[in-house]
N, C-alpha and C positions, 0 to 999 in steps of 0.2 A: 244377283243372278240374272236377272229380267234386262239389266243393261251390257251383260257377257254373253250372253245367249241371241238377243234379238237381231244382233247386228249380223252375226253369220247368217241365223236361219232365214234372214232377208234376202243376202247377197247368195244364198241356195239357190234359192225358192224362183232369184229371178235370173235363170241361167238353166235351171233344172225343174221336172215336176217328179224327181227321185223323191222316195217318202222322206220323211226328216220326222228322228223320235227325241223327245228331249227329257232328260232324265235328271225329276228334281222330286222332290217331297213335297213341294210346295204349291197348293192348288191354285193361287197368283202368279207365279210362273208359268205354269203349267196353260193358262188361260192365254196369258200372252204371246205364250208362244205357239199355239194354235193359233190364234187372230192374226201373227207373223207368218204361217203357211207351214208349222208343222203339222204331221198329222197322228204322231204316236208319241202317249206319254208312259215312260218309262221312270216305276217308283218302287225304288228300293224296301220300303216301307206295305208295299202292298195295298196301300189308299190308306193307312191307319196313321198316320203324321200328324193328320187335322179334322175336327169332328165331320170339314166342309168337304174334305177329300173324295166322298164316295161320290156326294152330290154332284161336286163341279164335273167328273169324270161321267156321269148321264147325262148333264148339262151340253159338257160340251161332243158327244158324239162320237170322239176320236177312239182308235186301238190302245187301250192298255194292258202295261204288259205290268205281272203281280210278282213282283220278286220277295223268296223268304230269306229273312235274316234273321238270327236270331242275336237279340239286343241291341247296340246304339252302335252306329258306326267309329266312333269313336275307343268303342271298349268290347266292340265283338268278338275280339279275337282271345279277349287275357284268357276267360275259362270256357268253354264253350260244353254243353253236356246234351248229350243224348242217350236215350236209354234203345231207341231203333229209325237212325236219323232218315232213314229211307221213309218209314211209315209216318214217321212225325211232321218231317218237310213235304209228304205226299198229302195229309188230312189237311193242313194250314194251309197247302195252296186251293185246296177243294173249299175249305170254307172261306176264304178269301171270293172266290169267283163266285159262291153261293150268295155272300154280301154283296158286291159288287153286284148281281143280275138283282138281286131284290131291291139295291136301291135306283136300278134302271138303265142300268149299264149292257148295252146288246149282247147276248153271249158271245155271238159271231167275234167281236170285238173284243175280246178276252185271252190273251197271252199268261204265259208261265213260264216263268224262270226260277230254279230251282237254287238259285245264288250259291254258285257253287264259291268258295272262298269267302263271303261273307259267314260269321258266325259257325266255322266251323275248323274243326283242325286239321293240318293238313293232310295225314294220311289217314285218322282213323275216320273221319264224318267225308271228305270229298271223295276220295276211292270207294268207300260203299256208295254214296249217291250216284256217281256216275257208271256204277255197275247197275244199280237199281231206276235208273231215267223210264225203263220199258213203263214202270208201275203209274208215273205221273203222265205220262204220254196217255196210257189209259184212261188216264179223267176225260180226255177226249178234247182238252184244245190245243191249239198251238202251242209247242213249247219252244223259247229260247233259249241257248246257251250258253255261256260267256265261260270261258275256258284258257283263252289265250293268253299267255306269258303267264298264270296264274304261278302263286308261289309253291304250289305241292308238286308241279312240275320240277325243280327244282330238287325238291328232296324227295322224288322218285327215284333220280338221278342222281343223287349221293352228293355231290359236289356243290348243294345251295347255287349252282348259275346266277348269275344276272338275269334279268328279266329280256333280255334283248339275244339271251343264248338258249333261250325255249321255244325254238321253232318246232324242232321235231315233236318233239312232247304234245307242243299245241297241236298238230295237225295230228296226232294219235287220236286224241282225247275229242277233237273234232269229231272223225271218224267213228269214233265210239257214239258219238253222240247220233248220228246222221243213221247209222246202225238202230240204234234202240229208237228211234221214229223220229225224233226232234224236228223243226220246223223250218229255223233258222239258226245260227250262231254268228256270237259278236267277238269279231275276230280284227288282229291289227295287220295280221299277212295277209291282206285280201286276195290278189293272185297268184302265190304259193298255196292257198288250201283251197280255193278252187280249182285249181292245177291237181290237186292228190282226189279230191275229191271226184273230179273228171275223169281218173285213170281207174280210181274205185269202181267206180258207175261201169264203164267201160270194160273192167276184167267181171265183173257180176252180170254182165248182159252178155258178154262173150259165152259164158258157162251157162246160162239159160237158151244159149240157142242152141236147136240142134244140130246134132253132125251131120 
């Protein structure tokens, strides 16, 4: 990972001082590629990979962001169960950041990502969570969320699409997102949903000014 990763976030870094987040499980990566000029780790896992996770993540200062999954990426998808995946995925990322500050980790510095499509099925756990985003946004820190070409777009949409024919879907579910307070979202249309997004903003400030 550390020899796939270092070479980009170098040739970034020296052309750009755009953030750069790198997303691994692995608290040895994760180091490195901070010492290479990233400055946000993004972990699937939530810091729970390695007993050294929480540590290296105070250690080294940077933004991370606490993504829930439920089970191993390899097998998260066979059965997935939830008995109210809203309130379940909202307590796990609360105590994820509880851990995470206790072992020294700055709140400020504390993202949420509600991993939408990790560990969950596609219409009955993703559609309630991103109806329910308001509840985790409440915990009060940054949320991200990664939404784009996801597979439940797809069979929203009846026809299973390709991944590369869920543009609109993406920028819905964007929008939804950006609605219920979210912070940021990781998106592969970058100037298509800033574009929707811009016209959003713009018909909502239109309707707040007076006549």
């Amino acid at each position: 990972e550390i020899a796939s990763v270092l070479p980009l976030i170098q040739a970034i870094r020296a052309e750009s001082a755009v953030p750069i987040s790198v997303d691994t499980m692995k608290p040895a990566v994760a180091h490195a590629a901070m010492a290479a000029g990233a400055t946000i780790w993004n972990d699937v896992t939530a810091l729970r990979h390695t007993p050294d996770s929480l540590a290296t993540a105070a250690e080294l200062g940077c933004e991370v962001v606490l993504m829930h999954m439920q089970g191993e990426p390899g097998a998260m998808q066979v059965a997935p169960r939830y008995d109210d995946v809203v309130a379940e995925v909202t307590a796990f990322l609360e105590a994820r950041a509880r851990a995470a500050i206790a072992a020294g980790v700055a709140r400020e510095r504390i993202w949420l990502d509600p991993g939408i499509g990790f560990g969950k099925h596609m219409l009955d756990h993703n559609l309630p969570l991103l109806a329910g985003l308001d509840r985790i946004v409440a915990l009060g820190f940054p949320v991200l969320l990664g939404v784009s070409r996801k597979s439940f777009i797809g069979a929203v949409d009846g026809g299973g699409r390709s991944a590369d024919q869920r543009l609109g879907g993406s920028i819905a579910a964007a929008l939804a997102g950006v609605a219920a307070g979210v912070a940021a979202g990781r998106v592969h249309d970058v100037r298509e949903t800033v574009q929707a997004l811009s016209v959003w903003r713009a018909i909502a400030q239109a309707g707040s000014e007076p006549a």
